[in-house]
C-alpha positions as CSV (number, residue, x, y, z in Angstrom):
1,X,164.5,94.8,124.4
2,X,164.4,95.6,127.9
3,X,164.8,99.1,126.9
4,X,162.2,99.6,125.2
5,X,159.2,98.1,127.4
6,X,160.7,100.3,129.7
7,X,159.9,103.4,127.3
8,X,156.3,102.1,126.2
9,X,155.5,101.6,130.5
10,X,157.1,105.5,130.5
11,X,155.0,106.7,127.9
12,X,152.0,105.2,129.0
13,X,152.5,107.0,132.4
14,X,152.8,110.0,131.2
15,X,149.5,109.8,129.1
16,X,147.6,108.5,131.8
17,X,149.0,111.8,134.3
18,X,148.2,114.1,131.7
19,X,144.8,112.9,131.1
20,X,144.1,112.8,135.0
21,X,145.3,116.5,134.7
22,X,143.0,117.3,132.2
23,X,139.9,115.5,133.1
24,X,140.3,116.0,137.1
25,X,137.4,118.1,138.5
26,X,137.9,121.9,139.0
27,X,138.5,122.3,142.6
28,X,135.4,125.2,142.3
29,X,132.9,122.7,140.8
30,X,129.5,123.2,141.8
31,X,126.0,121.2,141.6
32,X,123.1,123.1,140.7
33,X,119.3,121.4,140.4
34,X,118.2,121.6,136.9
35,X,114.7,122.2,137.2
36,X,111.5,123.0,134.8
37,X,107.9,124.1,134.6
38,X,105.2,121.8,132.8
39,X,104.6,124.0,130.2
40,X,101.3,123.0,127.7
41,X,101.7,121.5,124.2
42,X,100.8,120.3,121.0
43,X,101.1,116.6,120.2
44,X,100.9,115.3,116.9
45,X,101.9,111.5,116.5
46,X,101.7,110.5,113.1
47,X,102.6,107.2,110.5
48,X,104.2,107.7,106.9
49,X,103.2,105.4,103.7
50,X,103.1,105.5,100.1
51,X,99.8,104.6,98.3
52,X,98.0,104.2,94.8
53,X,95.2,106.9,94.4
54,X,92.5,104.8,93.0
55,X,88.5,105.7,91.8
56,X,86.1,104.9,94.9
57,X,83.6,102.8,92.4
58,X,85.4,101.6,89.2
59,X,83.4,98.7,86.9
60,X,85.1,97.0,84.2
61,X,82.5,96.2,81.1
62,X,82.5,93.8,78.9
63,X,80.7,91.0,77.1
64,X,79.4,87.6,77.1
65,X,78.9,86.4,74.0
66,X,81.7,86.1,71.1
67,X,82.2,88.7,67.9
68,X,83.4,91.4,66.3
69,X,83.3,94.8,67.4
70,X,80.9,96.8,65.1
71,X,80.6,100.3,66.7
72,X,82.0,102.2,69.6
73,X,80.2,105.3,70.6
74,X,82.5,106.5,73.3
75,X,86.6,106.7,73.9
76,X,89.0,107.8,76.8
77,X,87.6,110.3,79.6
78,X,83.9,110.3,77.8
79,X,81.0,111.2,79.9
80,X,78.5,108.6,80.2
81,X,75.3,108.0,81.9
82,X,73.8,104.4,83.5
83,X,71.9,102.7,80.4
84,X,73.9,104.9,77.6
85,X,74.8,102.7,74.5
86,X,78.9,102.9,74.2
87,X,79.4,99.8,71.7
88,X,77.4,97.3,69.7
89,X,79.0,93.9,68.0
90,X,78.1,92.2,64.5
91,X,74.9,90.8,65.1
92,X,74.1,89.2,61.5
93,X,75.1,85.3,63.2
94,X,73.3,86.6,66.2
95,X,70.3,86.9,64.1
96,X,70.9,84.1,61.9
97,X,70.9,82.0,65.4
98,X,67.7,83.7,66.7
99,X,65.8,82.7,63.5
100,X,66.7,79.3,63.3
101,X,65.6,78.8,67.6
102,X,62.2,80.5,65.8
103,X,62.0,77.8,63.7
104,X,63.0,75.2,65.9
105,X,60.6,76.8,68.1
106,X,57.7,76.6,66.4
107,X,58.6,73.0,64.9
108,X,58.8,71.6,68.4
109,X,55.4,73.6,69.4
110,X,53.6,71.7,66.1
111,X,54.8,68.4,67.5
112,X,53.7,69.2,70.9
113,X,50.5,70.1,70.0
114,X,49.8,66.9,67.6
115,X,51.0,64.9,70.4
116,X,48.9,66.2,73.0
117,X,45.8,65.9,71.1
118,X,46.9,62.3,70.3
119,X,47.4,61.1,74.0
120,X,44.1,62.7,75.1
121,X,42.4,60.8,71.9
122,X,44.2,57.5,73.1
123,X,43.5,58.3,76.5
124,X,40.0,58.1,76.5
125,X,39.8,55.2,74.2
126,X,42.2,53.2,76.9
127,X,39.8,54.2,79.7
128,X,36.7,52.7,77.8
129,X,39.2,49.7,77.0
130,X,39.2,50.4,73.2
131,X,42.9,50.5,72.8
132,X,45.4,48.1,73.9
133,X,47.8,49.5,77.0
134,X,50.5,48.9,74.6
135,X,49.4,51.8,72.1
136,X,47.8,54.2,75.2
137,X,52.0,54.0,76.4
138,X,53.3,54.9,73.1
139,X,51.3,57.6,72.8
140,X,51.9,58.8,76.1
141,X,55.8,58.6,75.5
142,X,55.3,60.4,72.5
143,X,53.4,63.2,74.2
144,X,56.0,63.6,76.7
145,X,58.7,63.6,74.3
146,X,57.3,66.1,72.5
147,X,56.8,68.2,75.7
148,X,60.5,68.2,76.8
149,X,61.5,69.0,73.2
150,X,59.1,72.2,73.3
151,X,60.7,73.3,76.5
152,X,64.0,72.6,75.7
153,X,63.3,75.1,72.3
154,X,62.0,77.5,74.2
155,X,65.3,77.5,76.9
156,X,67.6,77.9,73.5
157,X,65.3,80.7,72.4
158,X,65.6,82.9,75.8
159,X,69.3,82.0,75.3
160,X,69.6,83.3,72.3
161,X,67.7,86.3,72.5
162,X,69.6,87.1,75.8
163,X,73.2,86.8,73.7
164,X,71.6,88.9,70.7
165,X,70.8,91.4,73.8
166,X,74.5,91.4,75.6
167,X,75.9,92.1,71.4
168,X,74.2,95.7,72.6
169,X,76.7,97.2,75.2
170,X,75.3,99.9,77.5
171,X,77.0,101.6,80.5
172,X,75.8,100.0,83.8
173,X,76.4,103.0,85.8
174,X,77.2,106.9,85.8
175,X,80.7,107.9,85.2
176,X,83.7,108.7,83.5
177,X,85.5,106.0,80.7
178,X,89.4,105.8,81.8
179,X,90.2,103.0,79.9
180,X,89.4,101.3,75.9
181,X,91.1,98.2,75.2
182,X,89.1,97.3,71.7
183,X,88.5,99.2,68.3
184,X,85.6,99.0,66.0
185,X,86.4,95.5,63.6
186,X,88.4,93.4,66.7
187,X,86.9,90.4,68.0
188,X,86.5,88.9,70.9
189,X,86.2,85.8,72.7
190,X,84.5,85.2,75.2
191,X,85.4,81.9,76.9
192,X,86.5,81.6,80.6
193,X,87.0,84.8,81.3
194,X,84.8,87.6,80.0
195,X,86.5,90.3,78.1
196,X,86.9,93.9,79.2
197,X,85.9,96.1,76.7
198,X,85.9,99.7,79.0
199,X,86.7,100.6,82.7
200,X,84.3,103.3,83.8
201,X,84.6,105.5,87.1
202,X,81.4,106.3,88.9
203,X,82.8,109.8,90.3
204,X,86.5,111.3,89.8
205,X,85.5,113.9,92.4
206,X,85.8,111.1,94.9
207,X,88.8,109.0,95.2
208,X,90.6,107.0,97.7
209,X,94.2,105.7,98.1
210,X,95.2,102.3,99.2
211,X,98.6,103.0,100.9
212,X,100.8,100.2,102.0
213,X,101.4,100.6,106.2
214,X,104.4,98.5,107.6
215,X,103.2,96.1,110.3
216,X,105.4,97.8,113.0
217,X,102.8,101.1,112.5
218,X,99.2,99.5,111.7
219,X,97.9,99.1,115.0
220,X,98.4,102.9,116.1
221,X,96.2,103.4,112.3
222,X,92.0,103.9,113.0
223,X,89.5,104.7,111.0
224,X,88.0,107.7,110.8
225,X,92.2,109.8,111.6
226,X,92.8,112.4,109.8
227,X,95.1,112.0,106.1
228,X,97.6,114.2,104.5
229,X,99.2,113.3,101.3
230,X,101.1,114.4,98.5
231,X,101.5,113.5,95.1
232,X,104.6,114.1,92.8
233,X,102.5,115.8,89.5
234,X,101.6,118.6,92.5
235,X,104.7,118.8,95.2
236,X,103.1,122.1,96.5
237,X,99.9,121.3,97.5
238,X,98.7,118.7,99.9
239,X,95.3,117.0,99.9
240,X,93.2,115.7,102.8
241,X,91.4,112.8,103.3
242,X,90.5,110.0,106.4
243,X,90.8,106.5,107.2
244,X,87.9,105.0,105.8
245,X,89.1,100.9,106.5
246,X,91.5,99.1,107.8
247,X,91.8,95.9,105.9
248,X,92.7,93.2,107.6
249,X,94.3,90.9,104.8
250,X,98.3,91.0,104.8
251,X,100.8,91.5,102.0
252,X,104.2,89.8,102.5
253,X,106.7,91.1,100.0
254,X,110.5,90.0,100.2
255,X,109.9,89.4,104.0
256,X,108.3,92.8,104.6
257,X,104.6,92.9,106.0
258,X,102.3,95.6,105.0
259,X,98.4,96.0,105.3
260,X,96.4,98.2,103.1
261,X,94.6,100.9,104.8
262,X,91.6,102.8,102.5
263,X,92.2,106.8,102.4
264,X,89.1,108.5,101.2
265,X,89.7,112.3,99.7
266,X,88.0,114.7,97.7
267,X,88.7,116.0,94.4
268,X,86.9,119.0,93.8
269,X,89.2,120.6,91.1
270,X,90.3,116.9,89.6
271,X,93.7,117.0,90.0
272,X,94.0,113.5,91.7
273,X,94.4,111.5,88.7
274,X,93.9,107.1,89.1
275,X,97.2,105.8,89.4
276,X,99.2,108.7,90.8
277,X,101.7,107.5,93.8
278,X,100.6,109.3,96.9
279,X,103.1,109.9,99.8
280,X,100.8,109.4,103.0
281,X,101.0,111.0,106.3
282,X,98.5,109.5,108.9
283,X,98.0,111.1,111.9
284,X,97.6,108.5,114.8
285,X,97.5,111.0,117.7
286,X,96.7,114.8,118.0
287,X,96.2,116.6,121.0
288,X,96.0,119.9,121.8
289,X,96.9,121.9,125.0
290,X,98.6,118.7,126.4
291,X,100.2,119.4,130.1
292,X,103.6,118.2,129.5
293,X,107.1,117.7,131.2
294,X,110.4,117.0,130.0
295,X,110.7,112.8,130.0
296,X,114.2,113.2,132.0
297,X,111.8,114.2,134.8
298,X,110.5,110.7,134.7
299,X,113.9,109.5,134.9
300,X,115.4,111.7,138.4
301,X,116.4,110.0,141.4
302,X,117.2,112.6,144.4
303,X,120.5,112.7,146.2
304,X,119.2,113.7,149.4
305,X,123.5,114.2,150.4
306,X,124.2,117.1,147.1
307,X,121.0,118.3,147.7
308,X,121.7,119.3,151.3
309,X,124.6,121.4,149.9
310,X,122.3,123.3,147.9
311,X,120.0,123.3,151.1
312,X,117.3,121.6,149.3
313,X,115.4,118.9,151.2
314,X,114.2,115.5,150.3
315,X,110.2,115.5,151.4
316,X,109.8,111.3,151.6
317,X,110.0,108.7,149.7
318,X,108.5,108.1,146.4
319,X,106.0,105.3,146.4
320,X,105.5,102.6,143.7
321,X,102.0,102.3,142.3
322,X,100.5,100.2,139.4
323,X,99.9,102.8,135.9
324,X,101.7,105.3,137.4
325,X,104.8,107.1,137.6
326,X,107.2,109.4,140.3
327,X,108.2,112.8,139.6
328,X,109.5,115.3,141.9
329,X,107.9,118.8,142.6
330,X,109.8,121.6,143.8
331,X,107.6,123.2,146.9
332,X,110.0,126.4,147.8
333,X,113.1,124.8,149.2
334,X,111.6,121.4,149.3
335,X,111.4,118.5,147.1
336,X,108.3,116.1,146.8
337,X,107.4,113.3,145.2
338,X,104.1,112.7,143.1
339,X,102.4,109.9,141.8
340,X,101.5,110.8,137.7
341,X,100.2,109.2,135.2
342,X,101.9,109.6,131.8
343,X,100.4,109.6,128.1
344,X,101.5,110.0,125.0
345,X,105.2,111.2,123.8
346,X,106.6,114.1,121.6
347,X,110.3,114.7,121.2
348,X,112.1,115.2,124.7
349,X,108.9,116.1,126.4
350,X,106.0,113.6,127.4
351,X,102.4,114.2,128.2
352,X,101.3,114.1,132.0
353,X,97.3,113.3,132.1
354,X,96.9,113.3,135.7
355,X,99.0,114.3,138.9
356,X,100.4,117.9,138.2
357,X,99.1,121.0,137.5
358,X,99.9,124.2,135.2
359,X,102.0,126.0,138.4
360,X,104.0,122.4,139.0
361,X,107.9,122.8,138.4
362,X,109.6,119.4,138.6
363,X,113.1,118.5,139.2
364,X,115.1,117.2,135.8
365,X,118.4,116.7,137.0
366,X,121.6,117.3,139.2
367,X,124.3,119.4,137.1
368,X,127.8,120.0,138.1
369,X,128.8,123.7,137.4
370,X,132.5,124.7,136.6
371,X,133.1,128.1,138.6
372,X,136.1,130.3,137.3
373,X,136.4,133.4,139.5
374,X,137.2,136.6,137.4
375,X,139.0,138.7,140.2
376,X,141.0,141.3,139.3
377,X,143.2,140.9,141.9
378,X,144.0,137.1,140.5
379,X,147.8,136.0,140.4
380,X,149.9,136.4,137.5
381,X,153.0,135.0,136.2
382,X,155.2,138.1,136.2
383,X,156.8,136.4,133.3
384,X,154.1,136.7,131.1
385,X,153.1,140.0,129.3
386,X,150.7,142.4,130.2
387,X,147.1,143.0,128.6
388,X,146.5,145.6,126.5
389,X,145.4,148.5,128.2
390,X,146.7,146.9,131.5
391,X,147.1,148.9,134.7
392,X,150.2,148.3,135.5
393,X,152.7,150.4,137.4
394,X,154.4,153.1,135.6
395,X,158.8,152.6,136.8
């Protein structure tokens, strides 16, 4: 037993000299200042979604009143204008209802007018004391009577003529049908909740996609950015759009937050078709000719002792300020610190908006450099073979 922890404390020993052999630093290691220019970019900051394209205007019709459908005068992608006819419904109980409130009507108008010629009669006769109060009251309720019944029949007349009107379906506005959902002979009902009939687009060559933005990206979104997106049924081209509203309302789905954000595009040609998935790319930030240095530069702290090796001095101290940042400028052999302020990022480099100039080179970083002379006069093993093409000394 001894033995062997006396083997395992061997072996570790000897990986732990080999590794110092092999990881030591090279006795000609160097340092050398990694410097660079600010150099002038192109930033483009953007946020991905998915989205619905969706009709700018769409109107679903439908109907009020209860029936059958009769006729239908348009179908799927049909043309239509505001005030174009595109169904009608049975209208014979329609009718049958409009000339019975006629006759009711006019029954309730007969009684009205009896009764109004018989209060005034009674009316006068009560003011010259010829009729008791008793029959000046009755004929007074009667009267009124007679007047609310009149009213109330003309009320169920507008009613009904209104109905026999909605059994007359028109378009409301200009557009494009996208949807049916009845045939001619199916009826209807019309109770809580009106039945749709048709859904009719204003204007295909305007559309708009609702796209779904994570929480984490919505408040770098704006109106009025910039949109590209792409659509499945055409992987090769991209369409163009902007933000045209941020809503505000949240949708929480299996813990994830997302807030719809309203995409308005063009479709000239009409390939954007309602319902297609759009993959959206919305560009938060884009700025061209941006003065720019790597963000390590942000990052360097001199070494006033390695940089005396490389006879480079150390000009101060850099000095803290609110909103702004240190870098340090290379001025020929001399280092300097300057106050910048910083903006936005792109990749490795970051955007400088004030404090340095196109001529600026800043410092990045201290690197140590292996050296490995190549002299030809370099010692040899005179075990070991010589090169091809060697110039070695002929015996």
């Amino acid at each position: 037993m001894k033995r062997k922890k006396i083997l395992i404390t061997a072996a570790v020993v000897a990986v732990l000299v080999v590794a110092w052999l092999l990881l030591r630093p090279s006795k000609d290691a160097g340092i050398t200042l990694e410097t660079a220019p600010t150099s002038r970019i192109t930033i483009r900051n953007s946020v991905t979604a998915t989205g619905t394209v969706e009709p700018v205007t769409v109107v679903d019709v439908g109907t009020q009143v209860s029936g059958i459908i009769d006729k239908l005068y348009v179908d799927y992608n049909d043309v239509v204008k505001a005030g174009q006819l595109i169904a009608e419904m049975d209208k014979v109980t329609l009718q049958a209802e409009l000339e019975s409130a006629q006759a009711e009507l006019a029954s309730c108008k007969a009684e009205y007018d009896y009764q109004s010629k018989n209060y005034t009669r009674a009316k006068g006769l009560h003011e010259k004391e010829l009729v008791s109060d008793q029959e000046y009251d009755d004929a007074t309720y009667l009267y009124e009577k007679s007047r609310a019944a009149y009213d109330q029949a003309q009320a169920a007349m507008v009613k009904i003529e209104r109905n026999l009107g909605y059994a007359t379906i028109t378009s409301p506005i200009d557009g494009v049908v996208i949807s049916r959902a009845v045939e001619e002979g199916q009826t209807v009902a019309a109770g809580f909740e009106t039945p749709t009939l048709f859904t009719i687009a204003n204007d295909l060559t305007k559309m708009q996609v609702v796209a779904d933005v994570d929480e984490a990206d919505i408040g770098q979104v704006a109106e009025g950015q910039r949109v590209e997106f792409t659509v499945d049924a055409y992987p090769d081209d991209t369409f163009r759009g902007k933000v045209e509203q941020v809503r505000l309302e949240a949708t929480t789905e299996s813990s994830v937050v997302t807030y719809e954000v309203v995409i308005t595009a063009y479709n000239p040609d009409l390939k954007l078709k309602p319902g297609l998935t759009a993959n959206v790319t919305i560009f938060t930030l884009e700025k061209d000719q941006a003065l720019a240095v790597p963000t390590k530069a942000l990052r360097f702290v001199p070494d006033a002792e390695l940089l005396g090796e490389l006879e480079i001095t150390v000009g101060g101290e850099a000095k803290s300020e609110t909103g702004k940042r240190a870098v340090w400028v290379m001025r020929g052999q001399e280092l300097q610190p300057c106050l910048v302020v910083t903006g936005a990022a792109s990749g490795d480099l970051t955007e400088i908006t004030e404090g340095l100039t196109d001529s600026d080179t800043v410092a990045v970083g201290l690197t140590a450099v292996n050296q490995e002379p190549q002299s030809a006069t370099a010692e040899r093993s005179p075990f070991m073979p010589s090169p091809p093409g060697g110039n070695d000394k002929k015996k």
